[in-house]
VMD Tcl script that draws the C-alpha trace (Angstrom):
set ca {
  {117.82 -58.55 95.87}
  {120.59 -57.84 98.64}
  {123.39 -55.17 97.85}
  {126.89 -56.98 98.20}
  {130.62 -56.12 97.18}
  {131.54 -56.28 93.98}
  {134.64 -58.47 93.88}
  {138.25 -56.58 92.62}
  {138.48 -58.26 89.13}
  {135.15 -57.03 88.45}
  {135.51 -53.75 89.41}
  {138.88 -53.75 87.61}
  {137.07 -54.69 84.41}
  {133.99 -52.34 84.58}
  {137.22 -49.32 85.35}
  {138.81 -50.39 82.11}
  {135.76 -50.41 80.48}
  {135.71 -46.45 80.69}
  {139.01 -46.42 79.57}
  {139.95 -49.40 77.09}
  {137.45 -49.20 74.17}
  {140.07 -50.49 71.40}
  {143.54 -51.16 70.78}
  {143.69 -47.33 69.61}
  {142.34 -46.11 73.74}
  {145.33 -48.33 74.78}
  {147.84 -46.58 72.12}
  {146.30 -43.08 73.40}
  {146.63 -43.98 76.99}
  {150.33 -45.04 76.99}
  {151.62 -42.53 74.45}
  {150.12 -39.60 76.54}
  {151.72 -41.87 79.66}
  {155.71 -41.21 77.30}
  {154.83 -37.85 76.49}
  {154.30 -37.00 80.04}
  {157.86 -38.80 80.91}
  {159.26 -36.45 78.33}
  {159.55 -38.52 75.83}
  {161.18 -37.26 72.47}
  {160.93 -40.21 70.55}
  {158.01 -42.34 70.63}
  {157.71 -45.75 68.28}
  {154.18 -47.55 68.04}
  {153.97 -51.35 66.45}
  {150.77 -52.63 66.16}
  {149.97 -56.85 64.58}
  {146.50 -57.44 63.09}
  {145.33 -53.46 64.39}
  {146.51 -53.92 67.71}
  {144.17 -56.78 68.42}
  {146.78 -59.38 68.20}
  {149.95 -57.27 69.84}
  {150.70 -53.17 70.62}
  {153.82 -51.98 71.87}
  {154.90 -48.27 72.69}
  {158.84 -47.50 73.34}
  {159.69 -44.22 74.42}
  {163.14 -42.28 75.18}
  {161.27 -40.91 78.43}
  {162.71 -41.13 82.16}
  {162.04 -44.57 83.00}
  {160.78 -46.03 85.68}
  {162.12 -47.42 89.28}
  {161.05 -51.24 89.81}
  {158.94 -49.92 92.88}
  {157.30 -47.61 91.03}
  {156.49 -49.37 87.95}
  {154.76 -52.11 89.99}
  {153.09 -48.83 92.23}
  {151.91 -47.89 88.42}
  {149.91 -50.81 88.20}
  {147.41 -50.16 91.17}
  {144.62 -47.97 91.22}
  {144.71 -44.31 91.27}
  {148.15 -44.06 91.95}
  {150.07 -41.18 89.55}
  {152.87 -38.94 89.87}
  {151.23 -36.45 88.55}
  {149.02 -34.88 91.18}
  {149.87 -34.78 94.75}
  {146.07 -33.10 96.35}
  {143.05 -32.42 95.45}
  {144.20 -28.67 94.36}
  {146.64 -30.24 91.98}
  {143.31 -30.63 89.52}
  {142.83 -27.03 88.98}
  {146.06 -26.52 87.06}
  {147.03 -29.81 85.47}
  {149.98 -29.44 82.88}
  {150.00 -33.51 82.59}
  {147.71 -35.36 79.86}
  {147.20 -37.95 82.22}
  {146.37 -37.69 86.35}
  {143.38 -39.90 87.03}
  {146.26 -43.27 87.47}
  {143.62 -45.34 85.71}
  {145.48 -46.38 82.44}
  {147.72 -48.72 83.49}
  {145.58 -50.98 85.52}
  {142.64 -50.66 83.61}
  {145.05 -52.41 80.39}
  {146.24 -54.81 82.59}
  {142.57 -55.91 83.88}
  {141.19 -57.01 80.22}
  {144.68 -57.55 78.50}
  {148.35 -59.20 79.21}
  {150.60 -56.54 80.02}
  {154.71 -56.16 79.94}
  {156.26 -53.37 81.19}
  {160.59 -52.96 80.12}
  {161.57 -50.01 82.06}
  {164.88 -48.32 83.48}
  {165.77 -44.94 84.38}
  {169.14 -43.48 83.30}
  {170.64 -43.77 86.66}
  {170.11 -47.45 87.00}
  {172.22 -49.83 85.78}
  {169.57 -52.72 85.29}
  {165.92 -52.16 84.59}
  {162.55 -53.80 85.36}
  {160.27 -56.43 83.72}
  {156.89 -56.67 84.62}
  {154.42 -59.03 83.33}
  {150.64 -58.62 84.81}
  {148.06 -60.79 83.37}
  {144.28 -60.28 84.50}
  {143.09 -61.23 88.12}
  {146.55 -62.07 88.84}
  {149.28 -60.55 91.03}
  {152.31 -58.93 88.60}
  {155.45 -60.23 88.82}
  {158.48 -58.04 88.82}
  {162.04 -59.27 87.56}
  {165.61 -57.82 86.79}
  {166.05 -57.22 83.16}
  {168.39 -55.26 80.97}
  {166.66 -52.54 78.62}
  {167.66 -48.93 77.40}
  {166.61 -46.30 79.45}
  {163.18 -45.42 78.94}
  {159.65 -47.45 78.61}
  {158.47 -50.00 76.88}
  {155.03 -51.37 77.09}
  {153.54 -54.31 75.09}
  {149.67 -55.38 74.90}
  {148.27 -59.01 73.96}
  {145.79 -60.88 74.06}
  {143.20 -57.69 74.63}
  {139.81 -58.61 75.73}
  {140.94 -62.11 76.10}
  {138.99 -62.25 79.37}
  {136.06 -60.35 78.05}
  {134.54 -62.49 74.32}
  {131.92 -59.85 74.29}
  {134.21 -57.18 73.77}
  {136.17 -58.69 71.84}
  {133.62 -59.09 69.20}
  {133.14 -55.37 68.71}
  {136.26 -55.03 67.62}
  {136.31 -54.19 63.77}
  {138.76 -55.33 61.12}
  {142.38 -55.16 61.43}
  {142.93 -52.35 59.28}
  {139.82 -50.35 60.33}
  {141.51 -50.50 64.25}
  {144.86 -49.82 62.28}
  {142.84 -46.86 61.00}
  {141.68 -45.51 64.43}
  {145.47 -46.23 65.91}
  {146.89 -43.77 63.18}
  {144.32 -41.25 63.89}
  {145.56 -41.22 67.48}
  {148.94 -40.96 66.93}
  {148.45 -38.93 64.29}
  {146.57 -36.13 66.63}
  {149.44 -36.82 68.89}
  {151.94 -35.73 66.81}
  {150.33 -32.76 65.56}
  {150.13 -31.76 69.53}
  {153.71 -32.66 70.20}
  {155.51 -31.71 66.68}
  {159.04 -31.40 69.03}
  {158.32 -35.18 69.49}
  {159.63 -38.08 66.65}
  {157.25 -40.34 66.04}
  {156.86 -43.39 64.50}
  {153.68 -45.34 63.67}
  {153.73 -49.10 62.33}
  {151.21 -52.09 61.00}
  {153.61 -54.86 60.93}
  {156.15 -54.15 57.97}
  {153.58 -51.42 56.79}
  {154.53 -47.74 58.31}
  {151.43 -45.64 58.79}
  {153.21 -42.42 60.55}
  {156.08 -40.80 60.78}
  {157.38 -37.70 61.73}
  {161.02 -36.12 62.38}
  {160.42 -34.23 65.61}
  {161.61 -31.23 64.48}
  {159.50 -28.54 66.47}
  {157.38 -26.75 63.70}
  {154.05 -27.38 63.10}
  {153.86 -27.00 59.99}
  {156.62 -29.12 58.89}
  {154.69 -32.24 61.30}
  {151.49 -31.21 59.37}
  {153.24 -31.37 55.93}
  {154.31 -35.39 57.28}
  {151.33 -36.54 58.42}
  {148.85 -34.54 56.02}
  {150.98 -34.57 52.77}
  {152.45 -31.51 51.75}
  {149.31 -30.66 48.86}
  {146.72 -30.16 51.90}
  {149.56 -28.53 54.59}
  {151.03 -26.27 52.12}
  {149.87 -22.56 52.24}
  {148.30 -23.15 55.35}
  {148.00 -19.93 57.64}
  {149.33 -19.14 61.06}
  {146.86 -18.27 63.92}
  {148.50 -16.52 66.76}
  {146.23 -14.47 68.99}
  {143.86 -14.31 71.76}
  {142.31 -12.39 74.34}
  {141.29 -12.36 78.52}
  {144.07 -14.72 79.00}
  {143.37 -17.26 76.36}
  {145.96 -17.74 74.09}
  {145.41 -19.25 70.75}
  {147.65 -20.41 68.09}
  {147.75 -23.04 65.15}
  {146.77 -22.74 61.49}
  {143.94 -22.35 59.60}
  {143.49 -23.66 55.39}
  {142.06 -21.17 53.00}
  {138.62 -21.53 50.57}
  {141.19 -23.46 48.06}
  {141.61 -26.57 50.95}
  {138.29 -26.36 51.95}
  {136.50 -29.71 51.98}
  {132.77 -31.13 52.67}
  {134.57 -33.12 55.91}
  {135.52 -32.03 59.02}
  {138.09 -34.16 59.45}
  {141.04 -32.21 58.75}
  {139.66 -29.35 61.55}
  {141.62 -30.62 64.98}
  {141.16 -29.06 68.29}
  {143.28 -28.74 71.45}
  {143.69 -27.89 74.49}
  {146.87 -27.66 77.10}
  {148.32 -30.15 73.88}
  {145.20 -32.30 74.78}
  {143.19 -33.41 71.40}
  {139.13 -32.46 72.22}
  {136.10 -32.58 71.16}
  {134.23 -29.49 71.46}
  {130.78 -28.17 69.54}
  {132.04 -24.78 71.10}
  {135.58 -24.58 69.53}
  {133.88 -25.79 66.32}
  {131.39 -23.25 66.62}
  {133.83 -20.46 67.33}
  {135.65 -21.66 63.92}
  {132.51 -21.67 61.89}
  {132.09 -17.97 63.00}
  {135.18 -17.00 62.09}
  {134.55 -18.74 58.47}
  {131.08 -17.49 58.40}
  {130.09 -15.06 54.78}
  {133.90 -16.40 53.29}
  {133.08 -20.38 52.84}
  {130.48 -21.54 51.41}
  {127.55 -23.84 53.51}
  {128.68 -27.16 54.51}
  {132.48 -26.25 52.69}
  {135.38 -26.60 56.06}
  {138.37 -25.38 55.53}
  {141.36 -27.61 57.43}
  {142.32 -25.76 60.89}
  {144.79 -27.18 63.95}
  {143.83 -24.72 66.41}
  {145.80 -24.90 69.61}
  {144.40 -22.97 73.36}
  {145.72 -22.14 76.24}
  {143.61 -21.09 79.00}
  {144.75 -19.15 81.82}
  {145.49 -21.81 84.35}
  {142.73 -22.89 86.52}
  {139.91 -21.62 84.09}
  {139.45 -24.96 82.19}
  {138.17 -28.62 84.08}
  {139.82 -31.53 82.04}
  {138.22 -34.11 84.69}
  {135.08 -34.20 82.97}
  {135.55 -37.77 80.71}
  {137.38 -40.75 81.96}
  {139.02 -40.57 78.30}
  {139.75 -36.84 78.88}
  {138.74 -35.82 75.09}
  {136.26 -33.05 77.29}
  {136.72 -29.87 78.33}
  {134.88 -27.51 80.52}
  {136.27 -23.97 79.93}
  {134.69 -21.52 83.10}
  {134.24 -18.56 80.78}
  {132.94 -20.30 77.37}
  {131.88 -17.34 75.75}
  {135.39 -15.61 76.40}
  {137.13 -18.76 74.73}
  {134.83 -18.70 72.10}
  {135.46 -15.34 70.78}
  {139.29 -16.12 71.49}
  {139.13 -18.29 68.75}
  {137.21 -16.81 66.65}
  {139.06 -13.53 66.89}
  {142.68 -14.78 66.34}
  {140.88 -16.90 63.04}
  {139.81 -14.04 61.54}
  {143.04 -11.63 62.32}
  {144.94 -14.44 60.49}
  {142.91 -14.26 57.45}
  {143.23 -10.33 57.00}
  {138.84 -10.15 58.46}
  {137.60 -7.71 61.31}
  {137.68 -9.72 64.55}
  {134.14 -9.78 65.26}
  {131.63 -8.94 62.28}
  {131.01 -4.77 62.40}
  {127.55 -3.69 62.28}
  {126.50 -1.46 59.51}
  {126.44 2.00 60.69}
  {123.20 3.28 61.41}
  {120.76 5.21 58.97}
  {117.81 6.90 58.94}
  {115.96 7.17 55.76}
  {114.44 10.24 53.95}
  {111.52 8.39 52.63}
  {108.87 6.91 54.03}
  {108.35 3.73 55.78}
  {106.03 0.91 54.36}
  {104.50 -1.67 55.79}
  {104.69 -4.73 53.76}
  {102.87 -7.28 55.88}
  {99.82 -5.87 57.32}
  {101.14 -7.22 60.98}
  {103.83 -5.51 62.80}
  {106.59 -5.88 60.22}
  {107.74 -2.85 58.88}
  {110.30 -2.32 56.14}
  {112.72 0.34 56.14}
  {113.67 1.53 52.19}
  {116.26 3.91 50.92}
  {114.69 5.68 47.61}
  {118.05 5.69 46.35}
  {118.44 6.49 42.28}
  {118.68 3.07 40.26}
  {122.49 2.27 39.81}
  {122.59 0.03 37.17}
  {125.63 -2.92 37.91}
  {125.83 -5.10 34.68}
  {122.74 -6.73 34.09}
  {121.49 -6.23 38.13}
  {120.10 -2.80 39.24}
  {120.32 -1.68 42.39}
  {117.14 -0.77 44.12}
  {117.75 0.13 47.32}
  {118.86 -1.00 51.31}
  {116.75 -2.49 53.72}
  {117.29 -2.88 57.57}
  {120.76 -1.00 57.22}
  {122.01 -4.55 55.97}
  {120.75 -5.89 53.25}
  {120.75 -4.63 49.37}
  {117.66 -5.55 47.16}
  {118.56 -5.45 43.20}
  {116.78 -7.15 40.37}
  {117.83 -8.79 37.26}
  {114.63 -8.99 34.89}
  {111.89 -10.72 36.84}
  {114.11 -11.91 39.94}
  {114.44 -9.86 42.94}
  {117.97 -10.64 44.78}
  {118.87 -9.66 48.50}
  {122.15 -9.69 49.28}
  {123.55 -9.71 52.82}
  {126.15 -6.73 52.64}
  {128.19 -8.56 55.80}
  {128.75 -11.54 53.47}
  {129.17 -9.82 50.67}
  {132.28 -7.90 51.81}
  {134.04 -10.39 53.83}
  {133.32 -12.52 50.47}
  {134.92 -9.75 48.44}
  {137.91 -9.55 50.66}
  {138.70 -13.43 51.18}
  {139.02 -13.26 47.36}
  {141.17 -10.35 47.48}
  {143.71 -12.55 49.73}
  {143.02 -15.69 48.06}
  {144.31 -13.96 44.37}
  {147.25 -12.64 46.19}
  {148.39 -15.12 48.27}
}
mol new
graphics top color blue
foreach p $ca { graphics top sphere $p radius 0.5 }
foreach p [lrange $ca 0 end-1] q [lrange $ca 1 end] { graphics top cylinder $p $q radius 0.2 }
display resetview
């Protein structure tokens, strides 16, 4: 079979594919697109989820009429100017792939005038097909609307779930937004039905208490820390909040919602002896790396980071999580002992077990028999031998001690 070029609609369409999963990657793409045009009021409408219409207005700087057709090609951003530019992005967007990516698998309008103008722009770009770029009087600002997604792609279109299951994944994204941006207003609706809305008013904690209800954001703890140049702030739930789900446990960075096994394994640690197993207490945790130690340019959808020093991040988080709720920063070894007694050997390999002969105590109903490995306590209740992990124990003890007094 012979190699040839791939023809530009096609290659349009296999872009947007990267990009434009469902309505809610459109919503994502040109909310982050307001946000970065400083935007302080954003407003979201979606019909039937977003499959039938989407339209994001914003309060942001406008566009020019050349530049708002410029938008619509390939790779072309104001955000980065070289190559360098990618080592310190402050933008959520950069790659210029948004824009034309919608407008190769959907029918898209663009309203747009900067506050200098006296008229504004229209344009209308429909897929395969040239835009077309008109006079037309708006407010300052942007306003995008999206129908008719997929229309040029059935398959697609078929993997796209109910209308209030898309609604669902729009108001997580907006939602996630928000929390990122709580000096932002935003608004979130499903035809007459509003899903989101939040006054803009610059503390997190008041955004968290709109979006989240004020039961699960009330008595919610402030995280402010960090170390080696990572900064980390946000707020972590205590025991009282915690739930079986992770969903309420939201991770950014650079204002850039994530995913991240690391961050979520940094927050375990700091939780780790004080929650119980598969109990996750609700956390926004917000971190700034020292510029040009973290790659965003890792996922076309840019929910990936690569952080150069991992491990440094890592214990960042973990560090500032524990300061906030009143724990050591990292978990102190026991200091080290040396028994009187003897040692025995208890499994006839190469194990060998180090015992305290200390006198009985008896606690209650337990007595106490003795330490082992300068970290664990053995005690017995009739017939039952316990060991208890004296790490867990004590940062158990003292999570209690702030949970009765907060």
């Amino acid at each position: 079979m012979s190699i040839r070029r791939l023809d530009e609609e096609t290659i349009g369409q296999i872009a947007a594919g990267e990009v434009v999963e469902r309505p809610a990657s459109v919503v994502k793409e040109l909310v982050e697109n307001a946000l970065d045009a400083g935007a302080r009021r954003v407003v979201v409408e979606i019909e039937e989820g977003g499959k039938r219409s989407l339209r994001v207005t914003d309060d942001g700087t406008g566009m020019s009429g050349a530049d708002a057709l410029l938008a619509l090609e390939r790779h072309t951003t104001s955000k980065l100017r070289t190559i360098h530019d990618l080592e310190a992005i402050a933008t959520l967007g950069f790659r210029g792939e948004a824009l034309p990516s919608i407008a190769a698998v959907a029918v898209l309008e663009i309203l747009t005038r900067t506050r200098e103008a006296l008229t504004g722009t229209r344009v209308l770009a429909r897929p395969g097909q040239l835009p077309e770029a008109t006079a037309a009087a708006c407010a300052p600002g942007t306003q995008v609307k999206v129908t008719e997604l997929f229309s040029n792609l059935p398959a697609r279109a078929k993997f796209l779930k109910t209308p209030g299951s898309e609604a669902s994944q729009v108001a997580e994204v907006v939602t996630r937004l928000a929390i990122a941006h709580p000096h932002v207003s935003f608004r979130l609706h499903h035809g007459a039905k509003r899903l989101v809305q939040t006054a803009g008013g610059g503390a997190l904690e008041q955004t968290l208490a709109e979006v989240w209800g004020p039961e699960r954001a009330g008595g919610l703890i402030p995280v402010a820390g960090g170390q080696g140049g990572v900064k980390v702030h946000g707020v972590v739930g205590t025991a009282r909040q915690s739930t079986p789900s992770r969903h309420y446990q939201l991770f950014f960075v650079g204002r850039r919602w994530i995913k991240s096994p690391s961050l979520r394994f940094a927050l375990d640690e700091a939780f780790q002896g004080v929650l119980p197993a598969g109990q996750f207490a609700p956390a926004v945790i917000l971190v700034e790396p020292a510029a040009g130690s973290a790659d965003v340019n890792v996922h076309p959808a840019k929910w990936e980071v690569r952080f150069r020093d991992e491990r440094l991040v890592r214990a960042a988080v973990t560090g500032a999580v524990r300061a906030a709720l009143g724990l050591p920063r990292t978990r102190a070894p026991v200091q080290e002992w040396t028994p009187p007694g003897a040692v025995r050997d208890l499994s006839a390999g190469s194990l060998a077990l180090v015992w305290e002969p200390v006198r009985p105590a008896a606690t209650g109903e337990w007595e106490v028999l003795g330490q082992v490995f300068g970290s664990y306590i053995l005690a017995v209740e009739g017939s039952r031998l316990f060991i208890i992990d004296q790490h867990a124990a004590a940062e158990r003890a003292c999570w209690r001690r702030l949970a009765t007094t907060a």
